[in-house]
C-alpha positions as CSV (number, residue, x, y, z in Angstrom):
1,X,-15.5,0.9,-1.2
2,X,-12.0,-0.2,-2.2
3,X,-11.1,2.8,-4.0
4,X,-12.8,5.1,-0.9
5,X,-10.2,2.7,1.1
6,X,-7.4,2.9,-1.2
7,X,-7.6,7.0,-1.7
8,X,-7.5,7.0,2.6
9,X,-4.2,4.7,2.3
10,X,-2.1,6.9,-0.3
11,X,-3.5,9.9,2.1
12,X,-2.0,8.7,5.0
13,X,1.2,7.4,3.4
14,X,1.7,10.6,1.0
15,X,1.4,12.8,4.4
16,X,2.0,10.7,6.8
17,X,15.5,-2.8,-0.4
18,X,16.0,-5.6,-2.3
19,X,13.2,-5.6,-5.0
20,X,12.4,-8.7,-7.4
21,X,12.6,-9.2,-10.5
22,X,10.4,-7.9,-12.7
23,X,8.5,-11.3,-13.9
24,X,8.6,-12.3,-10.0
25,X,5.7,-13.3,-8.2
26,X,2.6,-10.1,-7.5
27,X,1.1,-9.0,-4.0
28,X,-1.3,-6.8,-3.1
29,X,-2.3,-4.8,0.3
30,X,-5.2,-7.4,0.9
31,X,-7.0,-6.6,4.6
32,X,-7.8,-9.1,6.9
33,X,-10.1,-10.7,9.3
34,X,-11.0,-9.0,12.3
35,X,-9.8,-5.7,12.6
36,X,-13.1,-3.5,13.5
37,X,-14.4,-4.7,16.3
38,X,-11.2,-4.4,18.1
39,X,-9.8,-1.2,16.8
40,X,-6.2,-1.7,16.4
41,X,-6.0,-3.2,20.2
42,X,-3.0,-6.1,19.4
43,X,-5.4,-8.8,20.8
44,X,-3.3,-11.8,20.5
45,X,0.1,-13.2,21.3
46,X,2.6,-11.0,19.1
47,X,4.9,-14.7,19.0
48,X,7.9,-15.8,21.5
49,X,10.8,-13.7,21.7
50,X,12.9,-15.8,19.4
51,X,14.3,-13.9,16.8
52,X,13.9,-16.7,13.7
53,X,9.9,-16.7,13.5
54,X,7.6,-15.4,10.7
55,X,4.8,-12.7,10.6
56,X,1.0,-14.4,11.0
57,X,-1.1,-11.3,11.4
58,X,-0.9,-8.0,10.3
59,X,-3.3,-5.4,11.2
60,X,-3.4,-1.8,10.4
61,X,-6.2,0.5,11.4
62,X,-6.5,4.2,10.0
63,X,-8.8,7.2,11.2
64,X,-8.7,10.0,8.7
65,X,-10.1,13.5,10.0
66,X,-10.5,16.4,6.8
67,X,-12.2,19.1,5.5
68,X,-12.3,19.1,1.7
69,X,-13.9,22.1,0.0
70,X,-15.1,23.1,3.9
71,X,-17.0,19.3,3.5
72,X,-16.2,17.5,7.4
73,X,-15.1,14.2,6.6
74,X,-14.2,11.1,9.2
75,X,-13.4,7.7,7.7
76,X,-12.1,4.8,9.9
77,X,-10.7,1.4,8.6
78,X,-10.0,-1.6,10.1
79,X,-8.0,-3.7,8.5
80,X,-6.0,-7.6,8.8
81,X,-3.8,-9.2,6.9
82,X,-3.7,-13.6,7.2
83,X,0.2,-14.2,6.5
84,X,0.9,-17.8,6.0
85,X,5.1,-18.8,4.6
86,X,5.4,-14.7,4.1
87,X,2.3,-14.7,1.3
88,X,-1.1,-12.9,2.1
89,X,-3.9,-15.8,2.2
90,X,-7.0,-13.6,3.2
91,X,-8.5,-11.0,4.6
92,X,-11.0,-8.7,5.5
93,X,-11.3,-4.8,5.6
94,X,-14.0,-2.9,7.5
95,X,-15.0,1.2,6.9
96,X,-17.0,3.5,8.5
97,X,-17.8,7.0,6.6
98,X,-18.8,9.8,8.8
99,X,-20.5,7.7,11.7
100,X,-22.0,5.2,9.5
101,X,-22.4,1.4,9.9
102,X,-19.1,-0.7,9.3
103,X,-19.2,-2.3,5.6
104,X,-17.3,-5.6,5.7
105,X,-15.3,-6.5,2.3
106,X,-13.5,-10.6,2.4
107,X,-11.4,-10.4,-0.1
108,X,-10.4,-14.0,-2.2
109,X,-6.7,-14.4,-4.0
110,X,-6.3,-16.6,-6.5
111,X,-3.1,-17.4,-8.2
112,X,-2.0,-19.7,-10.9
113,X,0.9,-22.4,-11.3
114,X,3.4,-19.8,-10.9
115,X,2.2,-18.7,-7.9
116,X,1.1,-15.2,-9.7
117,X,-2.1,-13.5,-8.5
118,X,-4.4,-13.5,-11.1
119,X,-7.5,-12.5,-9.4
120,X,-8.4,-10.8,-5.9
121,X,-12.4,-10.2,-5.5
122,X,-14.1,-8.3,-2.5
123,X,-17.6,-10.3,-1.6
124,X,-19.4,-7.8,1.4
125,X,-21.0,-9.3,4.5
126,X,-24.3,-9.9,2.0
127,X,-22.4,-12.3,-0.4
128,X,-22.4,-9.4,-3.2
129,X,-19.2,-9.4,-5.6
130,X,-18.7,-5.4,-4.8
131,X,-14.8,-5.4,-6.8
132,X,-12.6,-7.4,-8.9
133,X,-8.9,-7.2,-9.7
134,X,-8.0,-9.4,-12.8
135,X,-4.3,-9.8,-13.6
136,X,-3.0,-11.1,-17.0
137,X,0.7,-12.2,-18.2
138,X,2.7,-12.1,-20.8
139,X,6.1,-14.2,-20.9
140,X,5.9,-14.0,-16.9
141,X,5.7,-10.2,-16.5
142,X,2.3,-8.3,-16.3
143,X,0.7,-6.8,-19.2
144,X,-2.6,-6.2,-18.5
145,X,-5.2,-4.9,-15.3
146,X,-8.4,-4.7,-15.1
147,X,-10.5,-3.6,-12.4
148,X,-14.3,-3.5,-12.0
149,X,-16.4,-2.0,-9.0
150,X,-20.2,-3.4,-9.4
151,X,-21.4,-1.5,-6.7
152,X,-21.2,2.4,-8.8
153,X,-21.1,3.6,-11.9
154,X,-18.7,2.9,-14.2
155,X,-16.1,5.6,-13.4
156,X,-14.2,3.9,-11.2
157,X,-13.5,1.2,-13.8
158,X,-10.3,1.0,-15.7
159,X,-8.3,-1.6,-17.9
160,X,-4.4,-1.0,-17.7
161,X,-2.2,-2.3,-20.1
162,X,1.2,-2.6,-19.6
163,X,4.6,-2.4,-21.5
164,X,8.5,-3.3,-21.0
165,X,11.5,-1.3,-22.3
166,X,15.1,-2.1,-20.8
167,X,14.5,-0.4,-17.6
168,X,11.0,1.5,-17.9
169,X,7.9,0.4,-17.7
170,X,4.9,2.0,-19.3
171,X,1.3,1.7,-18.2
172,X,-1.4,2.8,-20.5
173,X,-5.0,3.4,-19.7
174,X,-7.8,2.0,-22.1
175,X,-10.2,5.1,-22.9
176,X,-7.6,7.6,-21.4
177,X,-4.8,9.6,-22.8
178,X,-3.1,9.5,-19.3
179,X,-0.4,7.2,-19.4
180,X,2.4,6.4,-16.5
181,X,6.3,5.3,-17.2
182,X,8.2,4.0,-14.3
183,X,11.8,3.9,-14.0
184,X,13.7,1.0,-12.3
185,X,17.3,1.3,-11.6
186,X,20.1,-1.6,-11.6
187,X,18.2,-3.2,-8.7
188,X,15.2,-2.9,-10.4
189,X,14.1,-0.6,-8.1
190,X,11.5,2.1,-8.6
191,X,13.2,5.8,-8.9
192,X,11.0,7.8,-11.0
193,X,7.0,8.0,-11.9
194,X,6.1,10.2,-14.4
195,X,2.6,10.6,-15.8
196,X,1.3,12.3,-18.8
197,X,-1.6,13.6,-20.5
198,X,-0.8,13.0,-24.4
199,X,2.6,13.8,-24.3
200,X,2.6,16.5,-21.4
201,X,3.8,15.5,-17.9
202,X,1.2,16.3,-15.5
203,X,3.1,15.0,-12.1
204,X,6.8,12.9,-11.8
205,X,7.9,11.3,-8.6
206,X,11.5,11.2,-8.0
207,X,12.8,8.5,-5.8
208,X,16.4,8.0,-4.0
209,X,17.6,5.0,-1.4
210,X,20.5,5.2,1.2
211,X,23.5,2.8,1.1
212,X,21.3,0.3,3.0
213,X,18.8,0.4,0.8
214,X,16.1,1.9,2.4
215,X,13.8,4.6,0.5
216,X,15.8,8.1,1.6
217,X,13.4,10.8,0.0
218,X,10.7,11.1,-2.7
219,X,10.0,14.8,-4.6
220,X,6.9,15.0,-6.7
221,X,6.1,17.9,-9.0
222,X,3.1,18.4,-11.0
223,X,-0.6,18.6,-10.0
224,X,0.8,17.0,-6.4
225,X,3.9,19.3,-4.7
226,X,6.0,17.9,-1.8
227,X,9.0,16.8,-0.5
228,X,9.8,14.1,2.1
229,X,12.8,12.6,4.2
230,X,12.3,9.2,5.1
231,X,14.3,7.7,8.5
232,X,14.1,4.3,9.8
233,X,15.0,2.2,12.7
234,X,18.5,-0.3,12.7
235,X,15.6,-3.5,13.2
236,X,14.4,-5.7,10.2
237,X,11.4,-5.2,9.0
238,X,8.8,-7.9,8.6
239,X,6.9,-6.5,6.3
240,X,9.2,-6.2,3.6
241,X,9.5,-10.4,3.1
242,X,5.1,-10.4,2.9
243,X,5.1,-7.1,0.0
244,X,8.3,-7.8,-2.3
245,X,6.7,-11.2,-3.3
246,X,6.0,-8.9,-6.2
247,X,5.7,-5.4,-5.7
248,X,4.9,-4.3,-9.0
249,X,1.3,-4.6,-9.0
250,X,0.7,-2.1,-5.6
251,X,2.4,0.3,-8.1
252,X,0.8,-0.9,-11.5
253,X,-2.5,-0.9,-10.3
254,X,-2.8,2.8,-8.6
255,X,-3.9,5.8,-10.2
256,X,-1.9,8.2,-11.9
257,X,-1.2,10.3,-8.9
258,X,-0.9,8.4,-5.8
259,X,2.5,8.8,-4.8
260,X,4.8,6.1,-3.9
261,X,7.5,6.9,-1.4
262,X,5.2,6.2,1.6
263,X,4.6,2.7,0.2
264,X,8.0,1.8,-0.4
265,X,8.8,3.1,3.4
266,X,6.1,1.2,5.2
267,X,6.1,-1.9,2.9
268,X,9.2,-2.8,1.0
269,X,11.6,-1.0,3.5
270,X,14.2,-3.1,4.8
271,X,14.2,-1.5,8.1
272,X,11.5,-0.4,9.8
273,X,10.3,3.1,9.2
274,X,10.1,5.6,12.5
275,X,9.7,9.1,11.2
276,X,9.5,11.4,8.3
277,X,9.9,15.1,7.1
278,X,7.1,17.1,4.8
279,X,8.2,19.9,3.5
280,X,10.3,20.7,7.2
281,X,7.7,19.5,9.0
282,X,9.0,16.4,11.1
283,X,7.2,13.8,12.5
284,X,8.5,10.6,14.8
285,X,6.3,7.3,14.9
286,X,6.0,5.3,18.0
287,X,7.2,1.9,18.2
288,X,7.5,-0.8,20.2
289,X,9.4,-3.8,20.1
290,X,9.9,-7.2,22.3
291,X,13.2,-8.3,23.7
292,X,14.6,-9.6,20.6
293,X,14.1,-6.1,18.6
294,X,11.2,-7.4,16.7
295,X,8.6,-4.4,15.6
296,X,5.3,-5.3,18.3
297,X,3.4,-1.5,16.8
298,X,3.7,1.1,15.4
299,X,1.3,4.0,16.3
300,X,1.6,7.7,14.0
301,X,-0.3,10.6,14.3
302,X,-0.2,13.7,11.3
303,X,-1.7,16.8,12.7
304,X,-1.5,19.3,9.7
305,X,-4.3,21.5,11.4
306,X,-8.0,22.0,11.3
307,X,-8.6,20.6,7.7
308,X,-6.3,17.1,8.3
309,X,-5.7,15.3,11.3
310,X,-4.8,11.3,10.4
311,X,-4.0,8.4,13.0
312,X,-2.2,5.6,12.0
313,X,-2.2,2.3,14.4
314,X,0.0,-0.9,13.0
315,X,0.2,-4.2,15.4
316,X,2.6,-7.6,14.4
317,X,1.7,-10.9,15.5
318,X,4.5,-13.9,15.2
319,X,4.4,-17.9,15.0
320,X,7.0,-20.6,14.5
Protein backbone atom coordinates (compact mmCIF):
# COMPACT_ATOMS: atom_id res chain seq x y z
CA UNK A 1 0.00 0.00 0.00
CA UNK A 2 2.56 2.65 0.88
CA UNK A 3 4.57 2.28 -2.12
CA UNK A 4 1.00 2.12 -4.42
CA UNK A 5 0.54 5.51 -2.34
CA UNK A 6 3.93 6.87 -2.71
CA UNK A 7 4.22 6.05 -6.75
CA UNK A 8 0.51 8.23 -6.96
CA UNK A 9 2.43 11.16 -4.97
CA UNK A 10 5.75 11.46 -7.20
CA UNK A 11 2.91 11.14 -10.20
CA UNK A 12 1.18 13.94 -9.23
CA UNK A 13 4.08 16.06 -8.16
CA UNK A 14 6.35 15.01 -11.31
CA UNK A 15 3.35 16.22 -13.54
CA UNK A 16 1.48 18.11 -11.61
CA UNK A 17 14.49 27.66 0.82
CA UNK A 18 16.40 27.48 3.67
CA UNK A 19 17.39 23.72 4.04
CA UNK A 20 19.07 22.19 7.34
CA UNK A 21 21.97 20.88 7.88
CA UNK A 22 22.70 17.73 6.89
CA UNK A 23 22.90 15.88 10.51
CA UNK A 24 19.57 17.95 11.40
CA UNK A 25 16.57 16.40 12.53
CA UNK A 26 14.41 13.79 9.56
CA UNK A 27 10.60 14.00 8.51
CA UNK A 28 8.65 12.21 6.52
CA UNK A 29 5.14 12.79 4.45
CA UNK A 30 3.27 10.74 7.24
CA UNK A 31 -0.86 10.97 6.43
CA UNK A 32 -3.28 11.64 8.99
CA UNK A 33 -6.40 10.97 10.59
CA UNK A 34 -9.53 11.48 8.90
CA UNK A 35 -9.27 12.32 5.48
CA UNK A 36 -11.61 9.65 3.54
CA UNK A 37 -14.75 10.04 4.73
CA UNK A 38 -14.71 13.71 4.14
CA UNK A 39 -12.95 13.95 0.83
CA UNK A 40 -10.81 16.89 1.06
CA UNK A 41 -13.99 19.13 2.34
CA UNK A 42 -11.83 21.57 4.99
CA UNK A 43 -14.22 20.46 7.84
CA UNK A 44 -12.91 22.44 10.63
CA UNK A 45 -11.91 25.95 11.67
CA UNK A 46 -8.78 26.77 9.36
CA UNK A 47 -7.55 29.16 12.78
CA UNK A 48 -8.24 33.00 13.51
CA UNK A 49 -7.03 35.52 11.15
CA UNK A 50 -4.00 36.38 13.18
CA UNK A 51 -1.05 36.16 11.22
CA UNK A 52 1.52 34.57 14.23
CA UNK A 53 -0.28 30.96 14.57
CA UNK A 54 1.04 27.54 13.63
CA UNK A 55 -0.30 24.74 11.22
CA UNK A 56 -2.49 21.84 13.20
CA UNK A 57 -3.86 19.86 10.27
CA UNK A 58 -2.81 19.20 7.02
CA UNK A 59 -4.84 17.31 4.66
CA UNK A 60 -4.20 16.41 1.14
CA UNK A 61 -6.42 14.29 -1.01
CA UNK A 62 -5.45 12.96 -4.60
CA UNK A 63 -7.58 11.28 -7.34
CA UNK A 64 -5.45 9.82 -10.05
CA UNK A 65 -7.23 8.88 -13.51
CA UNK A 66 -4.66 6.65 -16.13
CA UNK A 67 -4.35 4.25 -18.68
CA UNK A 68 -1.12 2.39 -18.45
CA UNK A 69 -0.42 -0.15 -21.24
CA UNK A 70 -4.46 0.60 -22.26
CA UNK A 71 -5.04 -0.87 -18.31
CA UNK A 72 -7.92 1.92 -16.75
CA UNK A 73 -6.68 2.81 -13.59
CA UNK A 74 -8.52 5.19 -10.67
CA UNK A 75 -6.79 5.53 -7.34
CA UNK A 76 -8.07 7.93 -4.59
CA UNK A 77 -6.23 8.90 -1.36
CA UNK A 78 -7.15 10.55 1.59
CA UNK A 79 -4.78 11.74 3.55
CA UNK A 80 -4.00 14.00 7.20
CA UNK A 81 -1.27 15.15 8.69
CA UNK A 82 -1.47 15.86 13.02
CA UNK A 83 1.12 18.92 13.29
CA UNK A 84 1.85 19.67 16.86
CA UNK A 85 5.17 22.73 17.55
CA UNK A 86 5.64 22.29 13.42
CA UNK A 87 6.60 18.29 13.84
CA UNK A 88 4.24 15.53 12.33
CA UNK A 89 2.84 13.39 15.50
CA UNK A 90 0.44 11.03 13.45
CA UNK A 91 -1.54 10.10 10.95
CA UNK A 92 -3.61 8.17 8.94
CA UNK A 93 -3.83 7.58 5.07
CA UNK A 94 -6.87 5.97 3.31
CA UNK A 95 -6.85 4.42 -0.64
CA UNK A 96 -9.24 3.16 -2.77
CA UNK A 97 -7.99 1.22 -6.11
CA UNK A 98 -10.44 1.12 -8.92
CA UNK A 99 -13.70 1.28 -6.87
CA UNK A 100 -12.53 -0.84 -4.07
CA UNK A 101 -13.09 -0.60 -0.25
CA UNK A 102 -10.91 2.21 1.48
CA UNK A 103 -7.72 0.45 3.31
CA UNK A 104 -6.83 2.48 6.34
CA UNK A 105 -2.94 2.65 7.24
CA UNK A 106 -2.06 4.68 11.11
CA UNK A 107 1.14 5.22 10.84
CA UNK A 108 3.48 5.43 14.40
CA UNK A 109 6.86 7.78 14.55
CA UNK A 110 9.23 7.18 16.82
CA UNK A 111 12.26 9.17 17.41
CA UNK A 112 15.21 9.09 19.70
CA UNK A 113 17.00 11.72 22.20
CA UNK A 114 17.86 13.77 19.31
CA UNK A 115 14.60 14.04 18.19
CA UNK A 116 15.65 11.91 14.96
CA UNK A 117 13.00 9.57 13.49
CA UNK A 118 14.16 6.23 13.80
CA UNK A 119 11.17 4.33 13.02
CA UNK A 120 7.65 5.03 11.25
CA UNK A 121 5.36 1.75 11.03
CA UNK A 122 1.83 1.49 9.16
CA UNK A 123 -0.61 -0.86 11.35
CA UNK A 124 -4.13 -1.26 8.99
CA UNK A 125 -7.60 -0.93 10.46
CA UNK A 126 -6.99 -4.96 11.47
CA UNK A 127 -3.97 -4.23 13.82
CA UNK A 128 -1.63 -5.91 11.06
CA UNK A 129 2.06 -4.26 10.79
CA UNK A 130 1.57 -3.89 6.75
CA UNK A 131 5.26 -1.52 6.45
CA UNK A 132 8.13 -0.39 8.38
CA UNK A 133 10.71 2.40 7.89
CA UNK A 134 13.88 1.93 10.08
CA UNK A 135 16.38 4.76 10.20
CA UNK A 136 20.00 4.37 11.53
CA UNK A 137 22.81 7.09 12.35
CA UNK A 138 26.03 7.54 12.20
CA UNK A 139 27.86 10.71 13.98
CA UNK A 140 24.27 12.44 13.56
CA UNK A 141 23.78 12.11 9.82
CA UNK A 142 21.90 9.05 8.17
CA UNK A 143 23.62 6.04 6.97
CA UNK A 144 21.48 3.48 6.69
CA UNK A 145 17.40 2.65 5.49
CA UNK A 146 15.62 -0.09 5.57
CA UNK A 147 12.23 -0.64 4.56
CA UNK A 148 10.04 -3.75 4.75
CA UNK A 149 6.36 -4.27 3.40
CA UNK A 150 4.83 -7.59 5.13
CA UNK A 151 1.91 -7.51 3.18
CA UNK A 152 3.77 -8.78 -0.61
CA UNK A 153 6.55 -10.33 -1.63
CA UNK A 154 9.76 -9.28 -1.07
CA UNK A 155 10.28 -6.97 -4.08
CA UNK A 156 9.30 -4.01 -2.65
CA UNK A 157 11.93 -4.45 0.08
CA UNK A 158 15.23 -2.55 0.10
CA UNK A 159 18.09 -1.66 2.62
CA UNK A 160 19.86 1.79 1.62
CA UNK A 161 23.04 2.66 2.82
CA UNK A 162 24.19 5.86 2.84
CA UNK A 163 27.52 7.86 2.41
CA UNK A 164 29.03 11.60 2.94
CA UNK A 165 31.59 13.35 0.64
CA UNK A 166 32.03 17.29 1.05
CA UNK A 167 29.01 18.16 -0.70
CA UNK A 168 27.54 14.80 -2.29
CA UNK A 169 25.85 12.26 -0.85
CA UNK A 170 25.75 8.76 -2.15
CA UNK A 171 23.07 6.25 -1.55
CA UNK A 172 23.69 2.62 -2.32
CA UNK A 173 21.26 -0.13 -2.62
CA UNK A 174 21.99 -3.63 -0.83
CA UNK A 175 21.52 -6.37 -3.71
CA UNK A 176 21.45 -3.66 -6.49
CA UNK A 177 23.96 -2.11 -8.64
CA UNK A 178 21.83 1.07 -8.90
CA UNK A 179 23.17 3.56 -6.85
CA UNK A 180 22.04 7.48 -6.44
CA UNK A 181 24.57 10.69 -5.66
CA UNK A 182 22.99 13.83 -4.68
CA UNK A 183 24.45 17.16 -4.92
CA UNK A 184 23.97 19.90 -2.23
CA UNK A 185 25.10 23.37 -2.91
CA UNK A 186 26.46 26.06 -0.31
CA UNK A 187 23.02 25.98 1.32
CA UNK A 188 23.02 22.54 1.45
CA UNK A 189 20.51 22.49 -0.82
CA UNK A 190 19.64 19.67 -3.30
CA UNK A 191 20.69 20.64 -7.13
CA UNK A 192 21.46 17.48 -8.79
CA UNK A 193 20.29 13.63 -8.58
CA UNK A 194 22.02 11.36 -10.57
CA UNK A 195 21.51 7.57 -10.58
CA UNK A 196 23.46 4.87 -12.04
CA UNK A 197 23.51 1.34 -13.04
CA UNK A 198 27.27 0.23 -12.29
CA UNK A 199 28.86 3.12 -13.48
CA UNK A 200 26.32 4.26 -16.24
CA UNK A 201 23.92 7.13 -15.54
CA UNK A 202 20.54 6.00 -16.19
CA UNK A 203 18.53 9.39 -15.26
CA UNK A 204 20.04 12.96 -13.51
CA UNK A 205 17.87 15.67 -12.09
CA UNK A 206 19.07 19.10 -12.33
CA UNK A 207 17.78 21.50 -9.91
CA UNK A 208 17.95 25.60 -9.79
CA UNK A 209 16.29 28.19 -7.03
CA UNK A 210 15.46 31.97 -7.65
CA UNK A 211 17.04 34.77 -5.52
CA UNK A 212 14.39 34.05 -2.89
CA UNK A 213 15.07 30.78 -2.66
CA UNK A 214 12.26 29.08 -3.97
CA UNK A 215 12.84 25.91 -6.39
CA UNK A 216 12.80 27.79 -10.15
CA UNK A 217 13.00 24.66 -12.50
CA UNK A 218 14.01 21.01 -12.46
CA UNK A 219 15.33 19.09 -15.93
CA UNK A 220 15.64 15.37 -15.83
CA UNK A 221 17.25 13.23 -18.48
CA UNK A 222 17.48 9.63 -18.65
CA UNK A 223 14.81 6.91 -18.54
CA UNK A 224 12.37 10.02 -17.21
CA UNK A 225 12.44 13.26 -19.90
CA UNK A 226 10.93 16.60 -18.77
CA UNK A 227 11.27 19.99 -18.03
CA UNK A 228 9.41 22.22 -15.54
CA UNK A 229 9.10 26.01 -14.42
CA UNK A 230 8.02 26.40 -11.05
CA UNK A 231 6.04 29.87 -9.89
CA UNK A 232 4.80 30.68 -6.57
CA UNK A 233 2.80 33.13 -4.69
CA UNK A 234 4.51 36.42 -2.49
CA UNK A 235 2.65 34.43 0.94
CA UNK A 236 4.72 32.15 3.38
CA UNK A 237 4.35 28.94 3.19
CA UNK A 238 3.44 26.77 6.11
CA UNK A 239 4.43 23.87 5.07
CA UNK A 240 7.98 24.50 4.62
CA UNK A 241 8.52 24.90 8.86
CA UNK A 242 6.60 20.98 9.22
CA UNK A 243 9.04 19.30 6.03
CA UNK A 244 12.59 21.00 6.56
CA UNK A 245 12.79 19.46 10.11
CA UNK A 246 14.91 17.20 8.08
CA UNK A 247 14.32 16.90 4.58
CA UNK A 248 16.74 14.40 3.66
CA UNK A 249 15.05 11.35 4.30
CA UNK A 250 11.76 12.19 1.69
CA UNK A 251 14.74 12.22 -0.73
CA UNK A 252 16.95 9.36 0.78
CA UNK A 253 14.27 7.03 1.00
CA UNK A 254 12.68 7.23 -2.64
CA UNK A 255 13.53 5.21 -5.51
CA UNK A 256 15.87 5.83 -8.02
CA UNK A 257 13.63 7.66 -10.32
CA UNK A 258 11.06 9.72 -8.55
CA UNK A 259 11.87 13.03 -9.29
CA UNK A 260 12.20 15.76 -6.89
CA UNK A 261 11.36 19.26 -7.99
CA UNK A 262 7.59 18.79 -7.23
CA UNK A 263 8.55 17.98 -3.67
CA UNK A 264 10.74 20.68 -3.01
CA UNK A 265 7.84 23.15 -4.54
CA UNK A 266 5.02 21.84 -2.46
CA UNK A 267 7.04 21.00 0.69
CA UNK A 268 10.23 22.89 1.37
CA UNK A 269 9.20 26.02 -0.77
CA UNK A 270 9.28 29.08 1.01
CA UNK A 271 6.42 30.57 -0.68
CA UNK A 272 3.61 28.88 -1.57
CA UNK A 273 3.54 27.25 -4.99
CA UNK A 274 0.57 28.40 -7.61
CA UNK A 275 1.47 27.10 -10.95
CA UNK A 276 3.89 25.28 -13.14
CA UNK A 277 5.03 24.62 -16.71
CA UNK A 278 5.73 20.86 -18.35
CA UNK A 279 7.36 20.89 -21.26
CA UNK A 280 5.14 24.47 -22.34
CA UNK A 281 2.26 23.23 -20.99
CA UNK A 282 1.14 25.71 -18.17
CA UNK A 283 -0.98 25.08 -15.47
CA UNK A 284 -2.30 27.60 -12.53
CA UNK A 285 -3.46 26.17 -9.00
CA UNK A 286 -6.27 27.56 -7.17
CA UNK A 287 -5.85 29.04 -3.82
CA UNK A 288 -7.39 30.60 -1.27
CA UNK A 289 -6.32 32.48 1.55
CA UNK A 290 -7.99 34.30 4.76
CA UNK A 291 -7.63 37.97 5.44
CA UNK A 292 -4.20 37.85 6.82
CA UNK A 293 -2.74 36.04 3.47
CA UNK A 294 -2.47 32.69 5.05
CA UNK A 295 -2.83 29.61 2.41
CA UNK A 296 -6.75 28.21 3.48
CA UNK A 297 -6.50 25.42 -0.04
CA UNK A 298 -5.08 24.71 -2.63
CA UNK A 299 -7.11 22.83 -5.33
CA UNK A 300 -4.98 21.62 -8.93
CA UNK A 301 -6.19 19.75 -11.68
CA UNK A 302 -3.55 18.09 -14.64
CA UNK A 303 -5.50 17.15 -17.64
CA UNK A 304 -2.78 15.61 -19.97
CA UNK A 305 -5.61 13.80 -22.02
CA UNK A 306 -7.40 10.44 -22.20
CA UNK A 307 -4.59 8.35 -20.55
CA UNK A 308 -3.93 11.03 -17.30
CA UNK A 309 -6.21 13.17 -15.67
CA UNK A 310 -4.96 13.94 -11.82
CA UNK A 311 -6.81 16.17 -9.11
CA UNK A 312 -5.05 17.51 -6.40
CA UNK A 313 -7.08 19.02 -3.25
CA UNK A 314 -4.78 20.55 -0.16
CA UNK A 315 -6.79 22.29 3.00
CA UNK A 316 -4.68 24.14 6.18
CA UNK A 317 -6.04 24.29 9.52
CA UNK A 318 -4.42 26.81 12.24
CA UNK A 319 -4.26 27.11 16.21
CA UNK A 320 -2.55 29.30 18.70
Amino acid sequence: MKKLILILLTLSLVTACENEALDADLTDQNAGDDGGDDGGDDSGDDGSESADLSLSLYKLDTELNASIFGIPIEAITYSTFNINNNIIVSGTNELSANGSPFETENQTITRNSSGQITSDISVNSDGVTTNETLVTYSNGSISRISYDYYIDEDEEDYVYNITYDGNLITRTEEGSNISTVFTLDGLERIIKKESFDGTFSIQTELVTYNEVGNISSSTTIGEVESNVTYLFDNNTNPLKVVFEESYLLNFLSDDYSDEIGGQIAQFLSINNWNGATFGGQAFNFDLEYNTVGRITSRDIAYDFGPDLMFEFNERFNYVN
